[in-house]
Structures are given as structure tokens and as C-alpha cells.
TINUZA-393325 format. One line per 10 residues: number of its first residue (from 1); their letters; for each residue z negated, x negated, y negated of C-alpha. Coordinates in steps of 0.05 Angstrom, whole numbers, plus 5000, padded with zeros to 4 digits. Example, Ala and Ser with C-alpha at 12.3 -4.5 7.8 and 13.67 -1.06 7.14 Angstrom:
BEGIN
1 = as = 4844 4754 5090 | 4857 4727 5021
***
This chain:
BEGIN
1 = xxxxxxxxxx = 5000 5000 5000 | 4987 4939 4953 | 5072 4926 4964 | 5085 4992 4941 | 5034 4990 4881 | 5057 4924 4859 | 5137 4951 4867 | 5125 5006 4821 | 5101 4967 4771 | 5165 4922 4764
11 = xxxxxxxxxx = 5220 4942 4711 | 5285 4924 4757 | 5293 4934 4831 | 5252 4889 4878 | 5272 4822 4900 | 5296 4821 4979 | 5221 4806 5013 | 5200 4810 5088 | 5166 4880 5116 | 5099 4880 5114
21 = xxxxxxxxxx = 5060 4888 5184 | 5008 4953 5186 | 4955 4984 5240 | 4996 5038 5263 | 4937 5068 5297 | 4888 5067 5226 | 4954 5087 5190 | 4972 5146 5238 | 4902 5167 5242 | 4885 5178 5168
31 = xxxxxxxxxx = 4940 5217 5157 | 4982 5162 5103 | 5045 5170 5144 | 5092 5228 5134 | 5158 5239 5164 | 5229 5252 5140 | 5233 5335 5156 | 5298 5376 5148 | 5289 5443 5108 | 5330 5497 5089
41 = xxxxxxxxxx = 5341 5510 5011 | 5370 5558 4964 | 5391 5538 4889 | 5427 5481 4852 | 5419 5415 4875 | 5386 5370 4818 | 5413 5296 4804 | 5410 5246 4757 | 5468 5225 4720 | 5485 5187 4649
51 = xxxxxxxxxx = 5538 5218 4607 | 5593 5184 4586 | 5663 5183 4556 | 5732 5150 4580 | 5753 5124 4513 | 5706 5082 4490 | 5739 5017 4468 | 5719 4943 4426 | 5773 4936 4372 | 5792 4860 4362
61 = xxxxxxxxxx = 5825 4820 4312 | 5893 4805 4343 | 5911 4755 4293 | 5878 4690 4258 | 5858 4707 4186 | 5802 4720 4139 | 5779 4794 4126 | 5803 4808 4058 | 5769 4889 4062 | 5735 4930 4105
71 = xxxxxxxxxx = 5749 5012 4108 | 5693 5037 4156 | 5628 5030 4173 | 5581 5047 4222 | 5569 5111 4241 | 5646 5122 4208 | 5685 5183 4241 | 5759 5164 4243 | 5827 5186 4263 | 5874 5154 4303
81 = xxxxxxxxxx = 5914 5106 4266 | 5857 5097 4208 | 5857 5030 4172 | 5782 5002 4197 | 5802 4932 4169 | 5850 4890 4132 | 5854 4814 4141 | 5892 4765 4082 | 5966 4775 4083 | 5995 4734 4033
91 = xxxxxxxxxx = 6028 4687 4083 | 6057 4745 4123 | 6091 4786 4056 | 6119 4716 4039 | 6149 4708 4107 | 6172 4782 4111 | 6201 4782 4045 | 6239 4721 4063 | 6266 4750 4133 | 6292 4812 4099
101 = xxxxxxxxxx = 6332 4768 4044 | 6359 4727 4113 | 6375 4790 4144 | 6412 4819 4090 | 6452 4766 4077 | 6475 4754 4155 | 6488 4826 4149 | 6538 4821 4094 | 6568 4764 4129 | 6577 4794 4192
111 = xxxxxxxxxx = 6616 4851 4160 | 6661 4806 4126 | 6662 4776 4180 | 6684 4833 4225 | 6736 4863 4176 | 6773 4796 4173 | 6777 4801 4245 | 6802 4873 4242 | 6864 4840 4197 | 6867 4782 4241
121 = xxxxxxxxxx = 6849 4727 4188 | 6797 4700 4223 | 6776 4656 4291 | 6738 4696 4354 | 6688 4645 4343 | 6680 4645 4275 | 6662 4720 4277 | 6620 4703 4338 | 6580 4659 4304 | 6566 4711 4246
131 = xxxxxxxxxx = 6538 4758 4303 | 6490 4704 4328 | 6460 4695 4263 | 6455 4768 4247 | 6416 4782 4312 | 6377 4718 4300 | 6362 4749 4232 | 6342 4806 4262 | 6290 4787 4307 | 6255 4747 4249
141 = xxxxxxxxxx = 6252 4799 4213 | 6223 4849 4269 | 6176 4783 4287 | 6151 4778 4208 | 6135 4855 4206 | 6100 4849 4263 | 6057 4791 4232 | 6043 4824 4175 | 6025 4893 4208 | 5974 4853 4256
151 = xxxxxxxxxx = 5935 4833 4198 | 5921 4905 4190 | 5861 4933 4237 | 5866 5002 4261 | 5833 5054 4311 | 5869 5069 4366 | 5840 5140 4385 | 5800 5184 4337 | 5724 5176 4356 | 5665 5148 4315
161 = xxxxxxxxxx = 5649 5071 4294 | 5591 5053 4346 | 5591 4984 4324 | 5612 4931 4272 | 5616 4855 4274 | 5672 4846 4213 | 5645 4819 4156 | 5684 4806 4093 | 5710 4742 4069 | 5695 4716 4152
171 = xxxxxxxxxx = 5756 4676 4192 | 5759 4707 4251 | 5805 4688 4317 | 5848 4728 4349 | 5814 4759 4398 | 5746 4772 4366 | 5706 4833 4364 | 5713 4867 4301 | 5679 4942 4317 | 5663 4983 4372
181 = xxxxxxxxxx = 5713 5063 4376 | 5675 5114 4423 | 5712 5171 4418 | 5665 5242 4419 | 5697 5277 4478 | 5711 5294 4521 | 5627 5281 4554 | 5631 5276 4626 | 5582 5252 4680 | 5597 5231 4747
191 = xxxxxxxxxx = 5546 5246 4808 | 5544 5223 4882 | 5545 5288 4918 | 5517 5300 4996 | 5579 5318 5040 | 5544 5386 5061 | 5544 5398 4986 | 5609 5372 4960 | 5645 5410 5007 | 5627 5469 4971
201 = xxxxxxxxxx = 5649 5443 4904 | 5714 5458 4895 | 5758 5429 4829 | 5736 5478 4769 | 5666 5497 4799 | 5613 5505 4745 | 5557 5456 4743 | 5492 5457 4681 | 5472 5385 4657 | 5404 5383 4627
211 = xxxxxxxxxx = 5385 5332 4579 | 5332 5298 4532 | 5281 5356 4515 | 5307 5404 4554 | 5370 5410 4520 | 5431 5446 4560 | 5500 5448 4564 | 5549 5492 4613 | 5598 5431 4659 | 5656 5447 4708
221 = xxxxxxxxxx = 5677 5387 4771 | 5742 5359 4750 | 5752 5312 4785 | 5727 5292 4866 | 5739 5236 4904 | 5776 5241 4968 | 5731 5194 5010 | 5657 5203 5036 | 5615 5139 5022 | 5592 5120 5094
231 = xxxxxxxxxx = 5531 5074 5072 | 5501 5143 5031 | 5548 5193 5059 | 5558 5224 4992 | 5621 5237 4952 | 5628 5222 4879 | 5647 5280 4836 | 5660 5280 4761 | 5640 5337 4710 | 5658 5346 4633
241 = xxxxxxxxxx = 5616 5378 4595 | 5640 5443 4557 | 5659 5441 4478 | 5603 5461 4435 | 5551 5423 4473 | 5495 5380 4433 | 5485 5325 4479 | 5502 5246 4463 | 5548 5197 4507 | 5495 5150 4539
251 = xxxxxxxxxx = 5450 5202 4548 | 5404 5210 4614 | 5415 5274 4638 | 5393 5320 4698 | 5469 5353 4738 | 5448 5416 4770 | 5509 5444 4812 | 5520 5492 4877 | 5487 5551 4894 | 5486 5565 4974
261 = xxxxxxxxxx = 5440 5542 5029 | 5434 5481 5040 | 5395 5432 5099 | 5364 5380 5058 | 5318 5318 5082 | 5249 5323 5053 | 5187 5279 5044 | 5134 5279 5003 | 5128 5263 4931 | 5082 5217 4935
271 = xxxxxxxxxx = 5108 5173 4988 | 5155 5150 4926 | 5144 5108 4866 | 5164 5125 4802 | 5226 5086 4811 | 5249 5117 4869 | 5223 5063 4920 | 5189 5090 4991 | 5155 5049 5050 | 5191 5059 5108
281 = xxxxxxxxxx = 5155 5062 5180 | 5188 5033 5233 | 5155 4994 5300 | 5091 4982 5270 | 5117 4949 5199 | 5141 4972 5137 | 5203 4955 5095 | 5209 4971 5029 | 5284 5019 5012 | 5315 5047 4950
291 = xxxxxxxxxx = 5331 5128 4963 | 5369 5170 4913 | 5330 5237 4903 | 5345 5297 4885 | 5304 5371 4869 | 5229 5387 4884 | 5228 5429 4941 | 5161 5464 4940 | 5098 5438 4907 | 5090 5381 4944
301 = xxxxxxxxxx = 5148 5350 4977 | 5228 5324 4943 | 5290 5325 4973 | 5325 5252 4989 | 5405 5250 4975 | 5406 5186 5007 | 5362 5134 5037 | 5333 5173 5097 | 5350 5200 5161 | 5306 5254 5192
311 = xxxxxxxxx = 5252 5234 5240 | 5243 5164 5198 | 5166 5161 5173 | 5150 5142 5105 | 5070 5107 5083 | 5038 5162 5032 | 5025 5130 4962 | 4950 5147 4963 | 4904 5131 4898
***
């Protein structure tokens, strides 16, 4: 019991460590062991889940420069395409502004060029080498726009600024962080459902995720995957979360989804730590295991998603 006290105490999960040996006969005899039962349920299965969003990006400087201004701040709500930054561009306008004087020269030439050719004044080579130089034009110029619009920062997706690293009058490389784009929907959250369960979930079922303070919002399963896990034997399923809803990407959140009977592996609540870890019983020693839980079933005793098979024995956390 002193491994189990100690384990609940710890902020991360618990290093790999040796089972523990016990008296099975003082262990059995005082009542501290409890086994895995199967039981019969009606109502939603509860489980925990962290809401989240797909488009949820770090924008990055994409050229060298120095950050001449800066459009948005944190906490900034923006639309796609919204100027968040501008770096120095001096260079670039000089070098665009000189490509579009090349290019409209070559252009002139090449027409010359081509109408000489049309009265047969001129070489095949001669005009061929006018079209070289035109397309070479060409290209500088599309390479010199694209310089100069690089030097412009912009968001990608409408969303709000969830970060911010630029600071003005700062060289930055291309390639450095510049802000953080989450966008505000669409919320979804993405749960590791028992097979008995998920087979009853069907694409468009409605789901309820509870959050911080007992704050609610109406889901529906969008998305399921095709396999079954075999080390948990549960099937990930992902839910978005309804428009109107209150609740913040990030968030910790409670899924509640599926309404019919289901057989569910019980044990009871205090043979687990508040982090989810249980003492498992097997041929006189104890080994330490991670289970996924899900609702209380009863007063006294929570279901186990994963972790557990029935008949396995669990050590009572006793005070």
C-alpha cells in the first residue's frame, strides 16, 4: 500500500519498477482485495477528453529581414489573408521595379522581333534569342514579386492570435516563429471508445461534452476509426462540438455518449489513485498498471475502459 500511496503522489506516470511481493493470506483475509466484476449498465458512458481544433498553426517568417511593423497582437481575431506583419522591403521594390523595366523592354523587343519575322527581315535565331530573353525576363520578374510579397506576413486561415514572438525593429531568419493562428472552430474531441460501445455509435450520433464548471455543450461522432486497438480494445471516435457552444480549445472536458445497456468491468473506487493507477493482484505480488476509467457505477465502485480483465483482483486503497 506504501507503492500505491507514494504513486499517487507523483505528477507524471511512474517510472517502470518491480512488483512488490504481499501476504496473500493477511491480504485476502482483511478484506483489501477486490476483484474485477462485470455489471450491466444503463446511460451514457462518461470519458475524458481535451478539446481541440484542426487548424491550429505557428506562422513563420519565410524570408530574412528586419520587422519594419506589426498589425496584430495577441488575443487579435483575424481573417484569412490579414497582414499580421510586414518585414523591410526596400531591397525587394528596388529589385521588382527593376524586373518590370527588364520585362518591358524584352517585351517590346520580342514584338519587333516577331513582326520582322512575319515580313521575313530577320534570322530564326535572332528572333529566337528575343524569346529567350523575354521568358528569362519573365521569370525575374515573377521571382522579384515573389520576394517582395514574402516580406509580407499573413494568416493563413481566419482564427485568433494565440501567440506572438515578432518584435519590431528584430532580424529574424527565415524560418522563425513569428505568432501562433488557432482558428475558433470547428471544437472537436476525440475519445477511445469500448468495442461493445462504439459499435453502437454510428457517424452523426449525438454525444454531450461537459466542461470546466459544469459547462455543456450538445456534440455529434464524425468521424470513427475503422480499426479496434488490440492492446485496449477500444476504437477512437471523433466528436465536434455544436455552434453556439462556450467552451475553449485546450479545454478538459468530460464526453458522455450512447444510451443502451451496456456490460461494463467494475472495481472499486478506491482501489485507484487519483491518477488513475490500481495494484494489480496476481500469484501473490502486485504490479502497479495505468487503466482508463470511465462513469461511477453506483456509490461505491467505477467502470474501467481499459486496463482490466474480469476475474483480475485489484489491492483496496485503504486510509
Amino acid at each position: 500500500m506504501a507503492l500505491l500511496q507514494a504513486c499517487s503522489g507523483r505528477s507524471g506516470p511512474p517510472a517502470d519498477r518491480p512488483a512488490t511481493e504481499t501476504g496473500s493470506l493477511g491480504a485476502e483475509s482483511d478484506g483489501s482485495i477486490a476483484s474485477a466484476d462485470t455489471a450491466t449498465v444503463q446511460g451514457r458512458l462518461a470519458l475524458p477528453s481535451q478539446l481541440y481544433v484542426e487548424r491550429d498553426a505557428a506562422i513563420y517568417a519565410r524570408s530574412p529581414g528586419v520587422v519594419e511593423s506589426i498589425m496584430a497582437d495577441l488575443g487579435s481575431r483575424v481573417s484569412a489573408g490579414q497582414s499580421l506583419a510586414r518585414l523591410e522591403s526596400a531591397d525587394q521594390r528596388i529589385a521588382l521595379a527593376q524586373a518590370e523595366e527588364k520585362f518591358a523592354n524584352t517585351t517590346q523587343s520580342v514584338e519587333r522581333q516577331r513582326a520582322l519575322k512575319v515580313a521575313d527581315v530577320v534570322a530564326v535565331a535572332d528572333l529566337e534569342r528575343a524569346e529567350f530573353e523575354h521568358r528569362e525576363a519573365m521569370l525575374r520578374l515573377r521571382q522579384a514579386q515573389r520576394d517582395l510579397e514574402l516580406t509580407r506576413i499573413v494568416a493563413p486561415f481566419a482564427g485568433v492570435v494565440t501567440g506572438r514572438k515578432a518584435r519590431l525593429h528584430r532580424l529574424v531568419s527565415s524560418g522563425d516563429t513569428l505568432f501562433r493562428l488557432t482558428a475558433l472552430g470547428p471544437v472537436l474531441a476525440a475519445v477511445h471508445v469500448p468495442e461493445a460501445t462504439a459499435d453502437g455509435l454510428p457517424i452523426g450520433a449525438d454525444a454531450e461534452v461537459v466542461g470546466h464548471r459544469g459547462a455543456t455543450a450538445p456534440a455529434r461522432v464524425i468521424r470513427a476509426s475503422p480499426m479496434i486497438d488490440a492492446a485496449s480494445g477500444t476504437r477512437e471516435i471523433i466528436l465536434q462540438l455544436t455552434a453556439g457552444h462556450r467552451l475553449t480549445p485546450g479545454s478538459s472536458v468530460t464526453v458522455r455518449l450512447g444510451s443502451e445497456p451496456r456490460h461494463v468491468i467494475t472495481i472499486p473506487r478506491t482501489a485507484v489513485d487519483g491518477e488513475g493507477y490500481a495494484l494489480v493482484w496476481s500469484g501473490d505480488r502486485t504490479t502497479l498498471r495505468a487503466l482508463t476509467l470511465g462513469s461511477e457505477v453506483g456509490s461505491d465502485r467505477v467502470e474501467v475502459v481499459s486496463g482490466l480483465v474480469p476475474g483480475e483482483k485489484v489491492l483496496r486503497n485503504r486510509p
